[in-house]
Backbone atoms as SQL, in Angstrom:
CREATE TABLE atoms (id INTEGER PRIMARY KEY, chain TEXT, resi INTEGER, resn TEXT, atom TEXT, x REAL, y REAL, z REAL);
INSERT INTO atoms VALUES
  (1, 'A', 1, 'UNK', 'N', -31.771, 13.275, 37.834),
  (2, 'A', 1, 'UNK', 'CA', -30.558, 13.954, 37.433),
  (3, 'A', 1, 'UNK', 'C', -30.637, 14.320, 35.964),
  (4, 'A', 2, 'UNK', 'N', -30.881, 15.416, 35.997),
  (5, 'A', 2, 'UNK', 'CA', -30.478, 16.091, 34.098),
  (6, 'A', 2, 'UNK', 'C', -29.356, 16.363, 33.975),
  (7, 'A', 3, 'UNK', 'N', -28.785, 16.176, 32.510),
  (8, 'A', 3, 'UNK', 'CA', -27.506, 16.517, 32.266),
  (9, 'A', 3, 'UNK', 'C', -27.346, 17.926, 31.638),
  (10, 'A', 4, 'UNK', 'N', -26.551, 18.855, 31.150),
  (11, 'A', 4, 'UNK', 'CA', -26.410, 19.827, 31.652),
  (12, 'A', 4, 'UNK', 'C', -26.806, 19.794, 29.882),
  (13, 'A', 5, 'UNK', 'N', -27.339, 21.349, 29.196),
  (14, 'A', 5, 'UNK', 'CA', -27.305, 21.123, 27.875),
  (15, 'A', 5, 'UNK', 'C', -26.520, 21.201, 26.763),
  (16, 'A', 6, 'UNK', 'N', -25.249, 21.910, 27.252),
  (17, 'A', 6, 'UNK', 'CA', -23.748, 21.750, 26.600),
  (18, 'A', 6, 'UNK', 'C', -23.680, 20.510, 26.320),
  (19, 'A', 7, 'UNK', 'N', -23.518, 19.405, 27.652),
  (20, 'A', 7, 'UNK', 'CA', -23.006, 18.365, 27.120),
  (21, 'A', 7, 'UNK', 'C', -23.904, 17.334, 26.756),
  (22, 'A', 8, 'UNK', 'N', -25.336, 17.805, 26.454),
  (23, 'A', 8, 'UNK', 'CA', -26.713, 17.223, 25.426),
  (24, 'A', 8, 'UNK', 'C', -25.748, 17.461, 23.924),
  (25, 'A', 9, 'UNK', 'N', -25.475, 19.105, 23.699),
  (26, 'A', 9, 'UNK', 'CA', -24.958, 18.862, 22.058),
  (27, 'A', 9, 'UNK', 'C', -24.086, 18.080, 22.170),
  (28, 'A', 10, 'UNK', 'N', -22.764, 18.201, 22.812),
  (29, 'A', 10, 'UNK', 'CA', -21.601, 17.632, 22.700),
  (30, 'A', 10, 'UNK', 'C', -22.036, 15.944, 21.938),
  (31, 'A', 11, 'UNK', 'N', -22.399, 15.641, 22.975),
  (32, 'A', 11, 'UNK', 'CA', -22.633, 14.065, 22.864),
  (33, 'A', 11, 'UNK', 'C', -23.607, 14.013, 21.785),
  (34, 'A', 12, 'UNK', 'N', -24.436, 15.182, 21.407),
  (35, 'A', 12, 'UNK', 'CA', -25.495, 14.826, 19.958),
  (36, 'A', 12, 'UNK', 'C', -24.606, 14.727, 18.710),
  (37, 'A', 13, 'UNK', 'N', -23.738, 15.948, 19.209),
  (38, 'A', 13, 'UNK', 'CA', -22.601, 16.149, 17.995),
  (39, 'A', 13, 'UNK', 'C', -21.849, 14.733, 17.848),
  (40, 'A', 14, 'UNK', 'N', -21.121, 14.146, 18.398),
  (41, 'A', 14, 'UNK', 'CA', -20.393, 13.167, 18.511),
  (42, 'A', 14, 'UNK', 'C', -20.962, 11.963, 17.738),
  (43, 'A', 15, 'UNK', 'N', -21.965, 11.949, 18.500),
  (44, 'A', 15, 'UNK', 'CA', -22.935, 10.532, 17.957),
  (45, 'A', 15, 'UNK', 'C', -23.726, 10.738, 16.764),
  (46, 'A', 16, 'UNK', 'N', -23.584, 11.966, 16.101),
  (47, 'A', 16, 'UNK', 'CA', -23.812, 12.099, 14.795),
  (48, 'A', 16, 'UNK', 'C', -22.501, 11.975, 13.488),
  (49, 'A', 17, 'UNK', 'N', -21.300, 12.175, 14.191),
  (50, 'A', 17, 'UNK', 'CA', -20.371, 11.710, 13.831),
  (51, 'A', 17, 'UNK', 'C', -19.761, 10.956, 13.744),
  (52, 'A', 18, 'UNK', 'N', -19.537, 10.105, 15.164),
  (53, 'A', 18, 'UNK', 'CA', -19.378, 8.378, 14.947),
  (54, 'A', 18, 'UNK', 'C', -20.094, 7.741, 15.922),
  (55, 'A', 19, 'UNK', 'N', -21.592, 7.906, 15.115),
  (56, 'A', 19, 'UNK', 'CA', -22.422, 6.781, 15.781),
  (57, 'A', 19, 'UNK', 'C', -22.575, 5.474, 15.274),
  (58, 'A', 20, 'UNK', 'N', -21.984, 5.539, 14.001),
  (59, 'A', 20, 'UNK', 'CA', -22.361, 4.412, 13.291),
  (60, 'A', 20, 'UNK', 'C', -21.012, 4.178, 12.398),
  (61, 'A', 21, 'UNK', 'N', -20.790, 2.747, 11.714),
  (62, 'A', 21, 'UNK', 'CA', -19.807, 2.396, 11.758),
  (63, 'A', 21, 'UNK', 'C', -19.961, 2.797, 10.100),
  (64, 'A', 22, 'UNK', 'N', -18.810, 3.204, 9.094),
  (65, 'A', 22, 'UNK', 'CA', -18.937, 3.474, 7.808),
  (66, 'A', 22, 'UNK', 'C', -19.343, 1.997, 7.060),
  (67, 'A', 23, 'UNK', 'N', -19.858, 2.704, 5.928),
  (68, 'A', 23, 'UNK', 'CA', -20.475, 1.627, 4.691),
  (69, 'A', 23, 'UNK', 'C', -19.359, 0.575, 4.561),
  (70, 'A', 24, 'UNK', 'N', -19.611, -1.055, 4.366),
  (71, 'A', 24, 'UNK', 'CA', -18.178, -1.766, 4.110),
  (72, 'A', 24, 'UNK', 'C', -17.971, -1.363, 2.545),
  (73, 'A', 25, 'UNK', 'N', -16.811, -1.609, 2.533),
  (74, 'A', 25, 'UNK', 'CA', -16.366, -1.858, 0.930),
  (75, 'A', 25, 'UNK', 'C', -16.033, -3.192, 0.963),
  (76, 'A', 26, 'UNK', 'N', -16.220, -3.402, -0.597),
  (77, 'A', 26, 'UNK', 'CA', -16.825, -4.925, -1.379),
  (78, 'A', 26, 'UNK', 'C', -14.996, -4.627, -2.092),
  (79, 'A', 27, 'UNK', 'N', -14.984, -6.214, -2.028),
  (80, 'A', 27, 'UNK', 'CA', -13.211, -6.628, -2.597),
  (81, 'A', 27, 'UNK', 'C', -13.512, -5.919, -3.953),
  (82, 'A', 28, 'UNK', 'N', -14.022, -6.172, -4.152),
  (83, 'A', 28, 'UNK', 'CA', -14.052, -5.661, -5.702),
  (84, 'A', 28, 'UNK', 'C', -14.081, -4.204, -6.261),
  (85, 'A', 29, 'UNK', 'N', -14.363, -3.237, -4.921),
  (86, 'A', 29, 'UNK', 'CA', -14.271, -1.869, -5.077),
  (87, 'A', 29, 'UNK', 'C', -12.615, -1.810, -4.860),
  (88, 'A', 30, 'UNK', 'N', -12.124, -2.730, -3.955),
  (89, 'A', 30, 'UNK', 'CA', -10.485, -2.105, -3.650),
  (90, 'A', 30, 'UNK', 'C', -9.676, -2.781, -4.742),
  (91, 'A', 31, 'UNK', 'N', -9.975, -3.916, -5.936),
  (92, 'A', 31, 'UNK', 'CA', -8.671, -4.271, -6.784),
  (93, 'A', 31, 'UNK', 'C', -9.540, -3.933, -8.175),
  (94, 'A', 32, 'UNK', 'N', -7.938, -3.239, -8.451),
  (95, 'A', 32, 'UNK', 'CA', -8.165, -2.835, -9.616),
  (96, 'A', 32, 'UNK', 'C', -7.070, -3.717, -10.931),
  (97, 'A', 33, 'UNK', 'N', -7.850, -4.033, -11.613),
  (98, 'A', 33, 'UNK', 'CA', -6.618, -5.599, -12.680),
  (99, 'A', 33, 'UNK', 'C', -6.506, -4.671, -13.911),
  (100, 'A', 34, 'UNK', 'N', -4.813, -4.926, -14.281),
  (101, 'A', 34, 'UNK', 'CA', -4.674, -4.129, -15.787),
  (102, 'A', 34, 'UNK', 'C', -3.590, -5.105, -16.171),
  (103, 'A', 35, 'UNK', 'N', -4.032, -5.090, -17.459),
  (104, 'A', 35, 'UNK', 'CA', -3.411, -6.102, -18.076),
  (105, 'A', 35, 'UNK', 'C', -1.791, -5.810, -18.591),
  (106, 'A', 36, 'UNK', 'N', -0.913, -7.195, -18.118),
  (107, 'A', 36, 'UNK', 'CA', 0.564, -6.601, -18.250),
  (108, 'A', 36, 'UNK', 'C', 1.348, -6.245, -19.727),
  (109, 'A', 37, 'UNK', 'N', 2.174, -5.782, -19.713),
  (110, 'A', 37, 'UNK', 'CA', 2.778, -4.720, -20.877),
  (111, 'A', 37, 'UNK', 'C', 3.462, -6.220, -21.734),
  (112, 'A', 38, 'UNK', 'N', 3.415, -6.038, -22.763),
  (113, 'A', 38, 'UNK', 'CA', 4.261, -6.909, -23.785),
  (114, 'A', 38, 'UNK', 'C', 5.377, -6.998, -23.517),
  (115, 'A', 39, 'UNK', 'N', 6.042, -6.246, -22.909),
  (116, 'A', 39, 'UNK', 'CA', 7.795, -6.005, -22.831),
  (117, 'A', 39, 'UNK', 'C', 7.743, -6.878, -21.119),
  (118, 'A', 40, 'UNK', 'N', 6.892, -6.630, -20.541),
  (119, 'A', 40, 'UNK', 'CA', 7.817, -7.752, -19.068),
  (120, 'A', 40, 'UNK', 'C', 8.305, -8.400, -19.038),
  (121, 'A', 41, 'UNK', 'N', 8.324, -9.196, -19.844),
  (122, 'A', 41, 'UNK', 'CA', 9.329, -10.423, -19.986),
  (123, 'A', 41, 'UNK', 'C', 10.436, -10.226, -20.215),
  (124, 'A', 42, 'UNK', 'N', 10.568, -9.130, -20.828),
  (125, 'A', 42, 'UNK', 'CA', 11.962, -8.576, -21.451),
  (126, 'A', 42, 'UNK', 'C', 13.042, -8.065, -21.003),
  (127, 'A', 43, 'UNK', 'N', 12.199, -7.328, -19.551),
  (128, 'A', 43, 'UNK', 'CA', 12.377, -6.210, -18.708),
  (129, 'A', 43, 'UNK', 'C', 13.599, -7.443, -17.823),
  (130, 'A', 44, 'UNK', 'N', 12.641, -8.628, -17.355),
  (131, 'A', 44, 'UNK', 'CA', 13.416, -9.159, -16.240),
  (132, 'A', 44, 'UNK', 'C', 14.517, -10.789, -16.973),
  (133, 'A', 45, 'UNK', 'N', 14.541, -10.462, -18.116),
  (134, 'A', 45, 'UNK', 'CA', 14.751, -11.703, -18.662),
  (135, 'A', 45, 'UNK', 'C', 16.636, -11.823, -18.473),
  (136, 'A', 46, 'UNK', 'N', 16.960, -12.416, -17.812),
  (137, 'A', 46, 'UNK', 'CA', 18.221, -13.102, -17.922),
  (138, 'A', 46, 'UNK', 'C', 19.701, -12.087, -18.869),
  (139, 'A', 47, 'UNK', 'N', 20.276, -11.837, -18.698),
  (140, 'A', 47, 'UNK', 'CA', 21.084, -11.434, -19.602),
  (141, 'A', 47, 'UNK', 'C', 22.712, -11.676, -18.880),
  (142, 'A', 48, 'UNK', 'N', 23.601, -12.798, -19.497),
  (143, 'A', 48, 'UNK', 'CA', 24.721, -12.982, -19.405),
  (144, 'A', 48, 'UNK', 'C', 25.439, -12.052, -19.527),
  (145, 'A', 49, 'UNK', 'N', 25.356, -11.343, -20.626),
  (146, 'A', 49, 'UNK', 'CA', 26.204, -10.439, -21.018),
  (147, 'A', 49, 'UNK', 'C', 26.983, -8.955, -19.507),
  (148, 'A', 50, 'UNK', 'N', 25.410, -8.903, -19.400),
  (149, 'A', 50, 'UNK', 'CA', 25.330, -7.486, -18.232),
  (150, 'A', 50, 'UNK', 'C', 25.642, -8.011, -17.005),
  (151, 'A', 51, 'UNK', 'N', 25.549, -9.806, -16.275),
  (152, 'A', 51, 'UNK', 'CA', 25.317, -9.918, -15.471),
  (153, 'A', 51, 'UNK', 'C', 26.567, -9.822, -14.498),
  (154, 'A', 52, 'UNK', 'N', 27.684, -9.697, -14.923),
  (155, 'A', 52, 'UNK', 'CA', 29.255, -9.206, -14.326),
  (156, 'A', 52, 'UNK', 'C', 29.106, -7.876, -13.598),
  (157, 'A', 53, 'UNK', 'N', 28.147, -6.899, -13.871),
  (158, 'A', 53, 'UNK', 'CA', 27.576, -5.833, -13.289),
  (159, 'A', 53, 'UNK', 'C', 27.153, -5.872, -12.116),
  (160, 'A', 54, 'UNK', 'N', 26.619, -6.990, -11.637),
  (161, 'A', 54, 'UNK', 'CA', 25.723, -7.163, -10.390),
  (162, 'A', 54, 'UNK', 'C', 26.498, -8.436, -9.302),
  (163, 'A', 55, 'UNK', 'N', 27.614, -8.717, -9.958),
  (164, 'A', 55, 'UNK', 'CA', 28.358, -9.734, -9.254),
  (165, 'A', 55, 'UNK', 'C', 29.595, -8.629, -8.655),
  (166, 'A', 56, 'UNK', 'N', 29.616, -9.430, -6.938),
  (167, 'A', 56, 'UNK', 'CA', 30.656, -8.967, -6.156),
  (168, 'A', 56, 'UNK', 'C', 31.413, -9.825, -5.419),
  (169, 'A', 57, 'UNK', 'N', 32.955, -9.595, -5.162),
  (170, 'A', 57, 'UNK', 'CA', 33.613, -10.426, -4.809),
  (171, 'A', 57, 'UNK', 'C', 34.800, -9.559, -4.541),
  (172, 'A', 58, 'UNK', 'N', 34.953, -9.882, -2.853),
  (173, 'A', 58, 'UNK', 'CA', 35.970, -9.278, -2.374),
  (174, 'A', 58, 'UNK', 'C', 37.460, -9.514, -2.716),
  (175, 'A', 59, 'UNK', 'N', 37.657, -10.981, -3.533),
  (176, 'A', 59, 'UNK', 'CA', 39.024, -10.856, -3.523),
  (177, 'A', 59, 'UNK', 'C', 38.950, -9.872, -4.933),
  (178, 'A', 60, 'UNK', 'N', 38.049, -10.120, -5.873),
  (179, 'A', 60, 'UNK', 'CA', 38.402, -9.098, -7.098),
  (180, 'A', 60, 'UNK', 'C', 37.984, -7.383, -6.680),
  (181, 'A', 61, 'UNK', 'N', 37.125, -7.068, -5.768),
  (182, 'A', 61, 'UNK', 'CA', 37.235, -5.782, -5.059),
  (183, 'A', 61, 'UNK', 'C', 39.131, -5.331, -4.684),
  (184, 'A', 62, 'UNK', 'N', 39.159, -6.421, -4.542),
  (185, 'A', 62, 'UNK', 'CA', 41.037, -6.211, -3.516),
  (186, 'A', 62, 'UNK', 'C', 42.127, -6.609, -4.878),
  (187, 'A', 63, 'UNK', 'N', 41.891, -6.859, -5.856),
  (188, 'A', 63, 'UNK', 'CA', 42.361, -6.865, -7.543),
  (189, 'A', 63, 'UNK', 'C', 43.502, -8.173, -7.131),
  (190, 'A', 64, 'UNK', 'N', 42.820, -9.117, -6.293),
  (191, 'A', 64, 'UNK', 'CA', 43.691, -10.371, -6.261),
  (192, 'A', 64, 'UNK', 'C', 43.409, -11.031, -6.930);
């Protein structure tokens, strides 16, 4: 039984395309480290003053 020669390329084509599984990548190609900004700390640091901003409460929603 021969197979027909259309589907000789087909399947040459294919298996030249995924015959084989891609190159791995190494951890070290996917993380990239940068060193953090002077101000972060600053950014998330605590503040009393503002923090009435982010507080909710239905009886003071309802001005009881």
């Amino acid at each position: 039984m021969e197979t027909p020669p259309e589907r000789d390329a087909a399947a040459a084509a294919r298996h030249a395309r995924f015959g084989s599984l891609p190159k791995r990548i190494q951890f070290h190609e996917m993380v990239e480290e940068q060193a953090a900004g002077p101000n972060a700390a600053v950014a998330t640091a605590y503040n009393p003053e503002g923090s009435w901003k982010h507080f909710s409460c239905l009886a003071l929603d309802l001005g009881l």
